[in-house]
N, C-alpha and C positions, 0 to 999 in steps of 0.2 A: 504493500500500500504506500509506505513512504516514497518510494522509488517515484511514482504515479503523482503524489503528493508534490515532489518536489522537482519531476519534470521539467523544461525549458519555459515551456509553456504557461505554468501555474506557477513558478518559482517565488514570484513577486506577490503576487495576488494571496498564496497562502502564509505568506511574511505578514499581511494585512487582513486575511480571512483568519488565519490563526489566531492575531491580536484578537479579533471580531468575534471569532468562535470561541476563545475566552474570554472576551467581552459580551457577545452575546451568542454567539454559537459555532466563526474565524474568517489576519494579518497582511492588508494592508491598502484606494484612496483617493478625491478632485479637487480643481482647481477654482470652482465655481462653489463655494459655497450656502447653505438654504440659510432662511433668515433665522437670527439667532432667537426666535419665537419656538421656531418646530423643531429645536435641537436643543438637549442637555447641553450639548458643549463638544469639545474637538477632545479626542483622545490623541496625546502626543506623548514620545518616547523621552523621559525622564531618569529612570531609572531599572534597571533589569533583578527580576527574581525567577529562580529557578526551582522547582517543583521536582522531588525525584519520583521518578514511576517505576513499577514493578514490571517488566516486560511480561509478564505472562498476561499479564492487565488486558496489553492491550489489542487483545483477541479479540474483542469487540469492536475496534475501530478497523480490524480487518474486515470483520463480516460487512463493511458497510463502504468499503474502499471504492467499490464501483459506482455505489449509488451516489457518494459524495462526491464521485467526476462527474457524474451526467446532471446532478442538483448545479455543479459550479458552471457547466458549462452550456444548462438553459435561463439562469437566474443571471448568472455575469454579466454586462455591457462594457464593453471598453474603451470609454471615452478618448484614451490613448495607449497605443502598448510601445514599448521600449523596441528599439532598430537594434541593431550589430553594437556592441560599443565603439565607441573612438579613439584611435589613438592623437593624444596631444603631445605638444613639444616642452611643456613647461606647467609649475604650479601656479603660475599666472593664468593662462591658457584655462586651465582646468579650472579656477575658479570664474571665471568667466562664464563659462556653459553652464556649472553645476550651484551658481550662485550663492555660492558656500566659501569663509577664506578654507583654501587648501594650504594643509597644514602638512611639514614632510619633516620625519625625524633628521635631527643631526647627528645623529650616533651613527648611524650608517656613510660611508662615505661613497660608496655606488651612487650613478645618477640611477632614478629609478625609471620603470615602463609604466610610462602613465595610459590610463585609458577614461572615458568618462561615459557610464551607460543610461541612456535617457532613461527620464521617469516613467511611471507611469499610472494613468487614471481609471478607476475602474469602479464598478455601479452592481450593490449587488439586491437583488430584490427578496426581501425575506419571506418565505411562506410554511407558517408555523405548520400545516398540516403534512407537510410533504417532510419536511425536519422529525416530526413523531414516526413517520409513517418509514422512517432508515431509520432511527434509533428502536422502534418495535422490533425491526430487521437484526439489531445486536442483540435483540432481548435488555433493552431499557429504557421499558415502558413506564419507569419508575419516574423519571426523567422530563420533565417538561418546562414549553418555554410560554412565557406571559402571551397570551394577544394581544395587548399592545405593539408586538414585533411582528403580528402578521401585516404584510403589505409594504411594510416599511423599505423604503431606499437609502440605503447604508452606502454612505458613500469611503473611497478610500485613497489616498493621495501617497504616494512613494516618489519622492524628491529624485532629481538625477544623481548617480551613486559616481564617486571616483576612486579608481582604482591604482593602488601605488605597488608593481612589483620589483622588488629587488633580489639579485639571484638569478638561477636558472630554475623559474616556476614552471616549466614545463616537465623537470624530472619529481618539483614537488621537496626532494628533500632538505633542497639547500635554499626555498625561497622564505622569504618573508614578505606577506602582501598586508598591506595595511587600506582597508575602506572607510571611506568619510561621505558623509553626506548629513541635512541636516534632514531632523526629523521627522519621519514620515505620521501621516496624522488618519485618522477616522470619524466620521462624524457619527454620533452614535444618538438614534431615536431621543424624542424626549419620551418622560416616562418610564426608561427602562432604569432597573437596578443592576447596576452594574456587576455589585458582587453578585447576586442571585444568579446574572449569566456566567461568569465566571465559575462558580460554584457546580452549574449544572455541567460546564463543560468539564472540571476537573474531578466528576464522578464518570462521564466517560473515559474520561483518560486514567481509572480505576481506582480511584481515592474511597473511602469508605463514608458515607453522608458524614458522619462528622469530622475526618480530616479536612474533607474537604468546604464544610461551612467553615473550620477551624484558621484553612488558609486563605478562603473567600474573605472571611473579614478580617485579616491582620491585614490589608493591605491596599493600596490607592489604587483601585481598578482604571481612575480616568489617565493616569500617567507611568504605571508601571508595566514593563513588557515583562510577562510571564512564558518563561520559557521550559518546555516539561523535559524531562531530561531520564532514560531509561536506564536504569542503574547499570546494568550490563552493558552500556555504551561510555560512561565517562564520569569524571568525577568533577566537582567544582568547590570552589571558594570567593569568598568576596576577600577585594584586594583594593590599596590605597594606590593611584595610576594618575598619573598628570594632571594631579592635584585634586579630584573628585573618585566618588565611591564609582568601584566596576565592579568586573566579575571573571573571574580568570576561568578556563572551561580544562580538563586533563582529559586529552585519551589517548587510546593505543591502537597502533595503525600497521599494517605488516605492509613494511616498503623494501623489495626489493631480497624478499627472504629473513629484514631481519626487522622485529620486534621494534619498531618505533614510537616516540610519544611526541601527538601533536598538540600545542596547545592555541587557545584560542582566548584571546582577550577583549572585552566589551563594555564599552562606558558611553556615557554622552556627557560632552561639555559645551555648554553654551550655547544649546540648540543644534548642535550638531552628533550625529552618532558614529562610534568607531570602531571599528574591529580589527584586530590585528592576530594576523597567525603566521605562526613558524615550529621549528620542530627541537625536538629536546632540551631547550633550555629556558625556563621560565622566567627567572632572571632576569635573561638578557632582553627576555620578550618587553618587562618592564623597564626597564633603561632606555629601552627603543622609543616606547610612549611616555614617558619621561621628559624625551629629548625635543617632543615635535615645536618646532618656531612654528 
């Protein structure tokens, strides 16, 4: 199902339908805003938490793999979708297109391979009965979403993203790619509760009702990106990172026959969000984002 999930195609949109689907059932966005009468308010990326799930869990988000492609791909509109990326010549260059300052570490002394991948805008139309009618398909019929989110137009906005390689990312082990962009945003129904959607969506991703109202209300649904994480995939920590709270990600990767760990690190400052990955050395991962002018 991931695989499906996270395809070329949906890559972005499940970045903002995932927000959305833990928001109100999923990650990621327009540029046209509705009046701020008929909207709670803009969901934007503040800060990142991480959810550990049981992977046996999540046997129920398989039985439903197919039906949530054919849901995303009669409900979706795409007001705009992202081209090829581009290569540009400079951080000047890139902040120009991506309206963001591009930020590039000093710790590395490689010029890096920039690239910049348009954003993209997308429309998603909620219809609560067809949502019951895949989650009965897992067997959780337990499960349900307010009507107030039937009919609703969920919009979802994903900034142009810029991409900074340095290395030879093409074999992967020696690169370190660092992504900025500023924060992509959701307009999310008035009316809805946000933890309550939250909530239902982290009893599909196999929480037990009360872990999951437990982590539903610790936490700022209108600005925190909740990210679930399959124990058997990786491990995490929260880390102090150029100057604000992130979240550093650990896992292990077989590159090449031998046993590698890649790590992944995630903050946003100042409106803008960043990610950076490279392989065995966590450290240095931080030093890197430390460094960026």
């Amino acid at each position: 199902m991931f695989q499906r999930m996270f395809n070329r195609k949906y890559r972005v949109v499940w970045a903002g339908l995932a927000t959305m689907m833990i928001v109100a059932l999923l990650f990621t966005l327009a540029p046209v805003q509705a009046a701020a009468s008929n909207f709670l308010g803009l969901f934007r990326v503040r800060k990142f938490a991480i959810v550990s799930i049981n992977p046996a869990n999540l046997q129920d988000l398989d039985k439903i793999g197919g039906q949530m492609d054919k849901l995303l791909s009669d409900q979706v509109t795409f007001v705009k979708q992202p081209k090829e990326p581009v290569s540009v010549a400079s951080a000047a260059e890139a902040s120009q297109q991506a309206g963001i300052r591009v930020r590039l570490p000093s710790a590395l002394a490689d010029q890096p391979k920039l690239q910049v991948q348009d954003g993209l805008d997308a429309k998603l139309k909620v219809d609560v009965n067809r949502i019951h009618a895949i989650l009965d398909v897992a067997g959780r019929s337990d499960i349900r979403l307010p009507s107030v989110l039937d009919g609703a137009n969920v919009e979802f906005i994903v900034p142009p993203m810029v991409t900074a390689n340095y290395g030879n990312c093409s074999y992967g082990n020696s690169c370190v790619s660092l992504v900025q962009l500023a924060s992509p945003t959701v307009d999310v129904p008035k009316g809805v509760d946000l933890a309550q959607m939250g909530e239902a969506m982290l009893q599909l991703l196999g929480l037990s009702p009360a872990e999951a109202r437990h982590f539903a209300r610790s936490i700022d649904w209108s600005s925190t990106l909740v990210i679930p994480m399959p124990t058997d995939a990786a491990s995490f920590r929260d880390v102090t990172v150029d100057g604000v709270q992130g979240v550093l990600i650990e896992s292990k990767a077989q590159y090449r026959g031998a046993r590698k760990i890649q790590y992944v690190l995630l903050w946003q400052k100042n409106d803008v969000v960043y990610g950076l990955t490279l392989w065995d050395d966590a450290t240095r991962g931080i030093e890197i984002a430390n460094s960026l002018k």
